[in-house]
C-alpha positions as CSV (number, residue, x, y, z in Angstrom):
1,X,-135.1,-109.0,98.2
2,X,-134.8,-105.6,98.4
3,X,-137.7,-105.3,100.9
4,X,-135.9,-107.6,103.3
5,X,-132.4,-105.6,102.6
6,X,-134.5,-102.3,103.5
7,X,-135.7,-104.0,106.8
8,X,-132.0,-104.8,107.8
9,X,-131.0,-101.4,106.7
10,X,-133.7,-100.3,109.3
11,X,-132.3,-102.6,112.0
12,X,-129.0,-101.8,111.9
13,X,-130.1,-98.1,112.3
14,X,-132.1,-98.5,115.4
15,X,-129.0,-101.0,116.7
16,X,-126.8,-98.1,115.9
17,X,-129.1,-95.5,117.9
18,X,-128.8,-98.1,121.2
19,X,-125.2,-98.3,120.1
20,X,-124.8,-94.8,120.8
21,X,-125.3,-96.1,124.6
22,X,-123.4,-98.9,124.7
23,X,-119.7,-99.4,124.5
24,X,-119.8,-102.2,123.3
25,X,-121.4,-101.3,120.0
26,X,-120.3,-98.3,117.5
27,X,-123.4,-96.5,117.5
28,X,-122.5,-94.6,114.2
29,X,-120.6,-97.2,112.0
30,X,-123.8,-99.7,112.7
31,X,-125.8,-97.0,111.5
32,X,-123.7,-96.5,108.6
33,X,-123.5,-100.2,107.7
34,X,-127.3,-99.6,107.7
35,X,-127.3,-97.3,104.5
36,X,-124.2,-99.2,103.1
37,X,-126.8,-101.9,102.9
38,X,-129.3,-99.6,101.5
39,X,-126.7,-99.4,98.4
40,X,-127.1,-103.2,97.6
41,X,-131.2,-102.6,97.1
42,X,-131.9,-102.2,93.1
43,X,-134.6,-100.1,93.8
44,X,-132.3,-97.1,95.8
45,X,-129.5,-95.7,93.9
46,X,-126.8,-94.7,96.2
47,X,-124.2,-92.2,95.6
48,X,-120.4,-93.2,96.2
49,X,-119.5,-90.0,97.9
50,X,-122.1,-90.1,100.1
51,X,-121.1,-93.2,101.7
52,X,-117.6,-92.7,101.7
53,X,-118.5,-88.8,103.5
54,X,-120.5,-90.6,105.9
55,X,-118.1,-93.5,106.7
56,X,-115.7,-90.8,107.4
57,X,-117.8,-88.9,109.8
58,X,-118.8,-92.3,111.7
59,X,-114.7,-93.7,111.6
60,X,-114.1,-89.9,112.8
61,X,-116.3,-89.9,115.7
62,X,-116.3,-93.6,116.3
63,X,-112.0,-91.9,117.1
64,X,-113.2,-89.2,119.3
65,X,-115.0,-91.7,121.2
66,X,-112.3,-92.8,123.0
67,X,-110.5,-89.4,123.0
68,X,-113.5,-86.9,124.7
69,X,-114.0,-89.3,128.1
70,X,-110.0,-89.4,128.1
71,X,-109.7,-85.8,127.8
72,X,-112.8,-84.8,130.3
73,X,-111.2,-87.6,132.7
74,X,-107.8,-85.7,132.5
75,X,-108.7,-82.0,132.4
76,X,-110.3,-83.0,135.9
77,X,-107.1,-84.8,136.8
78,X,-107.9,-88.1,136.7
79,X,-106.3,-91.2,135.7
80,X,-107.0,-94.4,133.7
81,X,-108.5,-96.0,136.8
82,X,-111.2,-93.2,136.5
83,X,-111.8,-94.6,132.4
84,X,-112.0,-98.0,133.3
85,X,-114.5,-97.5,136.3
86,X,-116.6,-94.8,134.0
87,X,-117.1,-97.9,131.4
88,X,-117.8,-100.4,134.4
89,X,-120.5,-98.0,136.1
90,X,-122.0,-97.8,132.3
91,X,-122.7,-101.7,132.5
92,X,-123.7,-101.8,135.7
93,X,-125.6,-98.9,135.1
94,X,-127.7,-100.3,132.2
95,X,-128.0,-103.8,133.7
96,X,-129.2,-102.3,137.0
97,X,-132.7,-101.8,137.9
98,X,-132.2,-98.3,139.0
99,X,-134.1,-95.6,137.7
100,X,-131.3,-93.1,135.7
101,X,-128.7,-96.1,136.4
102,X,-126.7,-95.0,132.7
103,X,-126.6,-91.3,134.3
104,X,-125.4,-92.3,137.5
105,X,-123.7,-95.2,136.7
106,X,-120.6,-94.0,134.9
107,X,-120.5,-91.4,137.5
108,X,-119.9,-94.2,140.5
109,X,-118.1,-96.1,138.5
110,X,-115.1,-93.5,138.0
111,X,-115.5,-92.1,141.8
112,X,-114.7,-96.0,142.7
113,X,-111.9,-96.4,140.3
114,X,-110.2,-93.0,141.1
115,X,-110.7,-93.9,144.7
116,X,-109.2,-97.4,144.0
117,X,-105.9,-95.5,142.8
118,X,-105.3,-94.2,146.0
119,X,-106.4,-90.6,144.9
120,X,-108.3,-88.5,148.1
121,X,-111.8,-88.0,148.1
122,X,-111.5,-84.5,146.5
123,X,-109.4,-85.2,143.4
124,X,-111.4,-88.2,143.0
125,X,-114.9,-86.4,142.8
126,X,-113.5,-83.7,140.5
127,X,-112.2,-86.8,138.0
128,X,-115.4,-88.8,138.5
129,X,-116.8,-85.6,137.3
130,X,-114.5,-85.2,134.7
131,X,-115.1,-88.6,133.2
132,X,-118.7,-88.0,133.2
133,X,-119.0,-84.9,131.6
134,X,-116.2,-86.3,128.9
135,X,-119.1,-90.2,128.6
136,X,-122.1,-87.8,128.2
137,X,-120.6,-85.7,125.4
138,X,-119.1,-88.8,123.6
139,X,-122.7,-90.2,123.6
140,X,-124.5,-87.2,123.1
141,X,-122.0,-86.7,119.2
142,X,-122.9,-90.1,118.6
143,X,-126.3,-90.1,119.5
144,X,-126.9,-87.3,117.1
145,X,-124.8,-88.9,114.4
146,X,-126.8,-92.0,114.6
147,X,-130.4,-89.8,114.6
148,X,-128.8,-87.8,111.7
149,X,-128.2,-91.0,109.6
150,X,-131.6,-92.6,110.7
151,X,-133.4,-89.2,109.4
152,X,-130.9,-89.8,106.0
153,X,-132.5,-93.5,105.7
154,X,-135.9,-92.1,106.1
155,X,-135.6,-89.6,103.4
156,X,-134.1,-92.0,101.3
157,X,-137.0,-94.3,101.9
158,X,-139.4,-91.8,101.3
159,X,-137.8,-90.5,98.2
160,X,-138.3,-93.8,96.4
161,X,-141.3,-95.2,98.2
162,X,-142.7,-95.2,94.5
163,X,-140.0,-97.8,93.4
164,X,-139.8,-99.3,96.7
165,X,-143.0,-100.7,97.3
């Protein structure tokens, strides 16, 4: 049992990791759910505070994940329109064929949402911008998160391969 408990551990780490991508999936609470499961294996004692620290890092930037884009979106003087078309151009982005399509997608998608909202071409480039620089820094935090609590899996893993297998 603990085998297969350690596999799903290891799954929901790597889902966490392509959740740092997508918007649809908390890139760092999966990965924390990962070694939450790791604390139901007999074979790996867990610690108490160390899952309650990391559940509050992942709640805490799973929070700033919807407050960096907002902020980069608005410091550039864009508007909600400008959110809403970042997150569209990230699924389009993803789902197109295009070579860098998560880069530029998010990108497009706020220049055609600003420009939807009747802003010129000027103010809506410098939002479009805005809300890009504000979607790559949200997933950058939570990309490291997620890589920081896969390397915390691993060293657990190795630290009681002994038991383990």
């Amino acid at each position: 049992m603990d085998i297969i408990l350690i596999i799903i551990a290891a799954l929901l780490m790597l889902i966490g990791i392509i959740g740092s991508f997508l918007p649809v999936l908390p890139g760092p609470l999966t990965s924390w759910i990962g070694l939450l499961v790791l604390h139901f294996t007999d074979a790996i004692p867990m610690d108490k505070s160390f899952l309650i620290i990391t559940l509050v890092i992942a709640v805490f930037i799973w929070i700033l994940d919807y407050i960096i884009p907002a902020i980069g979106t608005k410091r550039f003087g864009g508007t909600k329109y400008g959110m809403i078309g970042t997150t569209i151009g990230l699924i389009v982005g993803l789902l197109a064929p295009i070579p860098g399509g998560i880069i530029i997608g998010p990108f497009i998608g706020a220049l055609i949402g600003e420009l939807l909202n009747k802003s010129d071409s000027k103010t809506a480039t410098r939002a479009a911008f805005g809300s890009f620089i504000g979607f790559l820094t949200s997933t950058f935090i939570k990309f490291v998160v997620a890589i920081i609590y896969l390397g915390l899996y691993i060293g657990i893993i190795w630290d009681y391969r002994e038991v383990i297998f």
